[in-house]
C-alpha positions in Angstrom: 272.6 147.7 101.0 272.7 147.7 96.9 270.6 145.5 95.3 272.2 143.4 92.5 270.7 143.7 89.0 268.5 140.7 88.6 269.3 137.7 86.2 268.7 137.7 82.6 265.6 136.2 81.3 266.1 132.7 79.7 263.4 133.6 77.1 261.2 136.6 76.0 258.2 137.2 78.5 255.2 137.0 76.2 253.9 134.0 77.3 249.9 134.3 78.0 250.7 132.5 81.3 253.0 135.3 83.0 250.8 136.8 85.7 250.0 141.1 85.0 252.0 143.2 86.6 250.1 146.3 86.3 246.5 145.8 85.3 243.8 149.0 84.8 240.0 148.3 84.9 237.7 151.1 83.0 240.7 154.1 83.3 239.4 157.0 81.8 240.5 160.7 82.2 238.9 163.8 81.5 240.1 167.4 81.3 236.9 169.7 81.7 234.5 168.3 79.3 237.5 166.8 77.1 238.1 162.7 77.6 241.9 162.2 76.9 241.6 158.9 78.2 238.0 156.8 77.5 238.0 153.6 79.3 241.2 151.5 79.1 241.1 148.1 80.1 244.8 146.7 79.7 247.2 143.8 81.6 250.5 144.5 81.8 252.9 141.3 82.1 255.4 141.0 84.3 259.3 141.4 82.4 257.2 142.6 78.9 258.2 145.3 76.6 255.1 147.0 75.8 254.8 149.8 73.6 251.9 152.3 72.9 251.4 154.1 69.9 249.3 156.5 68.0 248.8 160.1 66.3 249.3 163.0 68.2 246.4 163.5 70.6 245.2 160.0 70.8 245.7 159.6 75.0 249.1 157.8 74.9 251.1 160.2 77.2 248.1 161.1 79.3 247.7 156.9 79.6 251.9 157.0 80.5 251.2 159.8 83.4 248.5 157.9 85.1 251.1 154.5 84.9 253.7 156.8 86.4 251.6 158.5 89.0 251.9 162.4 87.6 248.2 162.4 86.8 245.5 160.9 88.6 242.3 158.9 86.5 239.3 160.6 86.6 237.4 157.5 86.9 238.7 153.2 86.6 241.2 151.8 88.7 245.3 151.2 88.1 246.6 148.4 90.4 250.8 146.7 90.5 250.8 143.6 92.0 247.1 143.3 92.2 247.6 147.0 95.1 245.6 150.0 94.0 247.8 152.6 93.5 245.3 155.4 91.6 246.6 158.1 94.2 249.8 157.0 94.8 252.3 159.4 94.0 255.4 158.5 91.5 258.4 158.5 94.5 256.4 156.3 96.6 256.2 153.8 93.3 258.7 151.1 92.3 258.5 152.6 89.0 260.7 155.6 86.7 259.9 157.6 83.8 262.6 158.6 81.6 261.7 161.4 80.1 261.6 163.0 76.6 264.0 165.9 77.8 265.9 163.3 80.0 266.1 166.0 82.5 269.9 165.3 83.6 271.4 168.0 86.0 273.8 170.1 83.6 276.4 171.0 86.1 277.0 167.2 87.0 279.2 165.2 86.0 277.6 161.3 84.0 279.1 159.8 87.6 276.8 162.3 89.6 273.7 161.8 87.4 273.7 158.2 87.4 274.4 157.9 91.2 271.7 160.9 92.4 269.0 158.3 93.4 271.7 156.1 95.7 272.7 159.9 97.2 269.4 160.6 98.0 268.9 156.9 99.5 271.7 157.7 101.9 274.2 155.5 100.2 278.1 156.1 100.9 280.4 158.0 98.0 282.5 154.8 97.1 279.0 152.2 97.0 277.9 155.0 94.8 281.0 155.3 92.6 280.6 151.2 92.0 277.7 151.0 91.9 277.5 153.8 88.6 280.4 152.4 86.9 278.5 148.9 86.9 275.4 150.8 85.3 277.6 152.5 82.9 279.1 149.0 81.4 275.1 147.6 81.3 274.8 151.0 79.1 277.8 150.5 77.4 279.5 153.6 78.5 283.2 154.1 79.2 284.7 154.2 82.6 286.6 157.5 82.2 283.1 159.0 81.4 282.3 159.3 84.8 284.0 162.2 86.1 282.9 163.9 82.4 280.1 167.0 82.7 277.4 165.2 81.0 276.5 168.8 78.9 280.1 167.8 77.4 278.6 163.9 76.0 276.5 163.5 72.6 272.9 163.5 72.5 273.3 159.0 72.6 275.5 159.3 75.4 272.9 161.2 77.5 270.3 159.1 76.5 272.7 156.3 78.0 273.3 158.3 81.1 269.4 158.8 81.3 268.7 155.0 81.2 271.7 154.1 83.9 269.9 156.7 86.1 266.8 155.1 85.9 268.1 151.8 86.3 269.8 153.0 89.9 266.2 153.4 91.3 266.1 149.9 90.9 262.7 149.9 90.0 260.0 147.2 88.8 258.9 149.0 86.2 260.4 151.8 83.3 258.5 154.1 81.6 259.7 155.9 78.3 258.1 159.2 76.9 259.5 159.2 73.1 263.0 159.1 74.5 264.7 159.0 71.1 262.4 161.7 69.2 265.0 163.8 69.2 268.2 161.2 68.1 269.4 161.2 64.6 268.0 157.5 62.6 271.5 156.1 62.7 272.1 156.7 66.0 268.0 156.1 67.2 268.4 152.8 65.2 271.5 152.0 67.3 269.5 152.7 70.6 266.5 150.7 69.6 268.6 147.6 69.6 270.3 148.5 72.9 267.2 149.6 74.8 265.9 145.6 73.4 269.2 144.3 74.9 268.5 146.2 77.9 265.6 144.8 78.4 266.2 141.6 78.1 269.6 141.8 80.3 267.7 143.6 83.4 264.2 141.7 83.3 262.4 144.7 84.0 259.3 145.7 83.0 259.5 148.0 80.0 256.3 150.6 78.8 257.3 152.9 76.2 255.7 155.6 74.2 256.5 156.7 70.7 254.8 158.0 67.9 257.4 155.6 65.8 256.0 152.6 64.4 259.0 151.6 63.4 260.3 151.8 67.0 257.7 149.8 68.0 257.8 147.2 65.7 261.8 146.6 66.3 261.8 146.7 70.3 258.5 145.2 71.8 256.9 141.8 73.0 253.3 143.9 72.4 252.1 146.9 71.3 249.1 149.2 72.4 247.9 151.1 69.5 245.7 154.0 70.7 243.0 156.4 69.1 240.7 159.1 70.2 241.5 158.4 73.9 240.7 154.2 73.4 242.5 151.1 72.8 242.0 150.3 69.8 244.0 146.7 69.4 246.5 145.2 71.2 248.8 142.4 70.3 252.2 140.9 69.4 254.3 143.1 66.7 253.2 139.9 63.9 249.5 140.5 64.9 249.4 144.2 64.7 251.1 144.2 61.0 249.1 140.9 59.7 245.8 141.2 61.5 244.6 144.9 62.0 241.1 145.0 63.5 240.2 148.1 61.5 240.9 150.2 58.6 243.1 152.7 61.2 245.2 150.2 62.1 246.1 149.0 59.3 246.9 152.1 57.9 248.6 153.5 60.9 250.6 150.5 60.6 252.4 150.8 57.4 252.0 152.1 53.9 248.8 150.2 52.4 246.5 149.8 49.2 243.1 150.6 50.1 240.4 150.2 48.2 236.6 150.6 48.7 234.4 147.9 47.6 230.5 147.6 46.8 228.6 143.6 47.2 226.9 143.7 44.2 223.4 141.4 43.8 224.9 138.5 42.3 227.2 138.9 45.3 229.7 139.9 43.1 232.1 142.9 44.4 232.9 145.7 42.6 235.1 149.3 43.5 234.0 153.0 42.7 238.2 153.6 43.1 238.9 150.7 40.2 237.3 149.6 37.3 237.1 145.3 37.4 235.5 142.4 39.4 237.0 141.0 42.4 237.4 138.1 44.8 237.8 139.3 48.5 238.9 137.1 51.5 236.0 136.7 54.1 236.4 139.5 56.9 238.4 138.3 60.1 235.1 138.5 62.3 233.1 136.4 59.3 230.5 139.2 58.8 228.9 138.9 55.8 229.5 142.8 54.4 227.7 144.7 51.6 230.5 147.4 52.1 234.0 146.7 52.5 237.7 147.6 52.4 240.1 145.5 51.2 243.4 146.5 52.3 246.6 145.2 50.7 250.7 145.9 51.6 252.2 147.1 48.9 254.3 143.6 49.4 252.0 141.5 48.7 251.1 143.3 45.3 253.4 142.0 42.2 253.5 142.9 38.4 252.4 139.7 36.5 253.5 138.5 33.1 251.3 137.6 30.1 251.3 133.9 31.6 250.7 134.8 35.6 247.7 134.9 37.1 246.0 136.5 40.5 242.9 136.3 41.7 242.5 140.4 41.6 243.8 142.3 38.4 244.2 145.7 37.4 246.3 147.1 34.3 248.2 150.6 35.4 250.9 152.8 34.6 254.3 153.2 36.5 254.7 156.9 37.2 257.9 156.8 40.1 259.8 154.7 41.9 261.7 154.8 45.0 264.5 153.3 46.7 264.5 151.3 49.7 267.7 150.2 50.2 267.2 146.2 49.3 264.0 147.2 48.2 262.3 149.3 45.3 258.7 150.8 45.4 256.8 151.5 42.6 253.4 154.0 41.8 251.5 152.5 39.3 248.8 154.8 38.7 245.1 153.3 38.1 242.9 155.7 36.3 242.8 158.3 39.7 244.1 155.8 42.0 247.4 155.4 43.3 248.8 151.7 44.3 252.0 150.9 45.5 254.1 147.6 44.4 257.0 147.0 46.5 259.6 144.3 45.5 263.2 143.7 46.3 265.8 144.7 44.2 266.4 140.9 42.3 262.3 140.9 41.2 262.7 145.2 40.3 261.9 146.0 36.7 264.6 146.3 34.4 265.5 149.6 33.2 263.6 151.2 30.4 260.7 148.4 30.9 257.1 149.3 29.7 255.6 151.5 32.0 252.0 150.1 31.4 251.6 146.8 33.3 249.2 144.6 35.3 249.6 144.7 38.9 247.7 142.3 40.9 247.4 140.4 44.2 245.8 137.3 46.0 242.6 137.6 47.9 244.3 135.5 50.9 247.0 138.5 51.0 245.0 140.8 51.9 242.5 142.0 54.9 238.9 142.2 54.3 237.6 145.0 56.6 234.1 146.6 57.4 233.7 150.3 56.3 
C-alpha cells in the first residue's frame, strides 16, 4: 500500500527543541594513513535542511557517504533514531542519495524513472503510474512528460525527475551530492528555490552538499562548514555570515577586508598592512589578544565625507569598480593593500568623482579574531 506524502510543516524546523534525527559521536575516517574524516560530532534535526560546505578536499562527501551508508567510519558511531546503523548498508536505510550524475536509466521514459523504486517494491503498473504523476506535480513537471525518454528533457527537468525518484522511496531522509554543479545560474537559481519549497512541502529531512556558498546560504535551516577533515562551525545561515569562529570562516564565507593587527604597549593597535591607529571590537571569545585580525564585509565599509566620522580611517584610491546588479563594488587601493567598499547603487559615487577618498568603518561592524 502507497504511503501518502506527509503534511506540510506549519513552521521551519530549527527549533533547538526538535529531537536529532541522525546524531554521529567521534566519526572519523581514514584511508591508509590519510584522515578524510577527523572526529565529527554533529545532531541532525528531525525535518531540517542542513547543508555542508567547504573547499575541495575538506571531508564533506566522504562525511555524505558514511550518512548514506556507501562508506563505513573507521572509528565513532552514526545512529537514526537513536539505532546504530555504522554497518548498515544504504537499501536497508530509510534514506536516498541523489546524486551528482543523477544516475537516471537513459532508455526510460520520466514515468519509468520516477516509478523504478514502487516496481521494485512489487507495486502494480496503474498504483505506479498515479503514484508518479503525483510526484511529478510536487516537482512541478507536466503530465504528458511521463511517457517522454528522459535523455529527450533539459538538464532542470532531469534534475526534477531525479528528485521525484527519490521522493518514491519515501524515505526519512534525502541526501544531495552537489546536485546542481552542473545547472546553468539562472536555471540553478530557479532550483534552489524549489528544492526550499520542496522541503518544506514534504517534511523530510534534507542533508546537502555543495561547494556553493551561495547555495547554502539561500536553501538551509543550518549549515556545516567543513575543513581539513573537521567541523569547523556550525550554525544558522545569520550566524555563519555574522559570527565566524575563525579567520576561514569568515573568509570562506563571503568576500572580506582582512587586516592584520599588532597590540602595541599602550595597548594601542596598529597594522603592518595599513598605516594609522585603530579601535577594534573585543574578540567574540573575550580573549585579550596581542595579535589579531580584524575582518570587515566590504558592506559595512563606506566612503566618508569631510564632516563624517568612523571609528577606523584610512585615505585610498579607487582603482575599479564592478557591478552587482543593485549593488556596486569598489577597490580602493591603500598603499599595497586592497579593500573593498560595496554600496548600493543610490549611495554609488557619481561619475567622474575623485578617485582619492577615505574609506572607513565601525569597530562594532566588524569581527575581531585571534591569528
Amino acid at each position: 500500500m502507497l504511503q501518502t506524502m506527509p503534511a506540510p510543516l506549519p513552521s521551519s524546523t530549527t527549533d533547538a527543541a526538535s529531537k536529532p534525527i541522525l546524531q554521529l559521536v567521534g566519526v572519523r575516517k581514514v584511508f591508509g594513513g590519510f584522515a578524510a574524516v577527523e572526529g565529527i560530532d554533529l545532531d541532525v534535526r528531525e525535518g531540517e535542511f542542513l547543508t555542508i560546505v567547504g573547499p575541495s578536499g575538506s571531508g564533506k562527501t566522504t562525511l555524505l557517504r558514511m550518512l548514506a551508508g556507501m562508506d563505513t567510519p573507521s572509528e565513532g558511531n552514526i545512529t537514526l533514531h537513536g539505532e546504530l546503523i555504522n554497518d548498515v548498508p544504504p537499501n536497508k536505510r530509510p534514506t536516498c542519495l541523489v546524486f551528482q550524475s543523477l544516475a537516471l536509466f537513459p532508455h526510460k521514459s520520466v514515468g519509468e524513472n520516477i516509478a523504478f523504486p514502487l516496481k521494485v517494491k512489487g507495486v502494480d503498473p496503474a498504483a505506479r503510474k498515479a503514484r508518479a504523476l503525483e510526484l511529478m506535480k510536487i516537482v512541478r513537471l507536466p503530465d504528458n512528460y511521463h511517457d517522454k525518454n528522459v535523455m529527450k528533457c533539459s538538464g532542470g527537468e532531469r534534475q526534477r525527475v531525479a528528485l521525484a525518484r527519490a521522493l518514491a522511496y519515501d524515505p526519512e531522509v534525502l541526501f544531495f551530492d552537489e546536485p546542481l554543479s552542473a545547472i546553468d545560474y539562472k536555471l540553478k537559481k530557479t532550483l534552489e528555490k524549489e528544492l526550499k519549497d520542496l522541503h518544506r512541502e514534504t517534511g523530510k529531512t534534507f542533508i546537502y552538499i555543495t561547494h556553493s556558498l551561495e547555495e547554502a546560504m539561500v536553501m538551509s535551516d543550518r549549515i556545516g562548514v567543513m575543513r581539513a577533515g573537521r567541523l569547523v562551525q556550525v550554525g544558522t545561515p545569520e550566524e555563519i555570515y555574522s559570527a565566524p569562529v575563525d579567520r576561514f570562516v569568515s573568509e570562506f564565507v563571503g568576500e572580506v577586508n582582512t587586516l592584520k593587527m599588532t597590540r602595541g604597549p599602550d595597548g594601542a593597535w596598529s597594522s603592518p598592512d595599513v598605516p594609522g591607529r585603530f579601535v577594534l571590537g573585543r574578540p567574540k571569545d573575550g580573549a585579550a589578544l596581542s595579535e589579531a585580525f580584524v575582518v570587515v564585509r566590504p558592506e559595512y565599509m563606506r566612503f566618508l565625507g569631510p564632516s563624517e566620522s568612523a571609528d577606523n580611517r584610512l585615505e585610498g584610491t579607487v582603482y575599479n569598480e564592478y557591478s552587482l546588479g543593485s549593488r556596486i563594488q569598489y577597490q580602493v587601493r591603500v598603499g599595497e593593500k586592497v579593500m573593498l567598499v560595496e554600496l548600493s547603487r543610490a549611495r554609488a559615487l557619481s561619475p567622474g568623482a575623485d578617485p582619492n577618498v577615505v574609506i572607513g568603518w565601525d569597530a562594532a561592524d566588524a569581527f575581531t579574531l585571534g591569528g
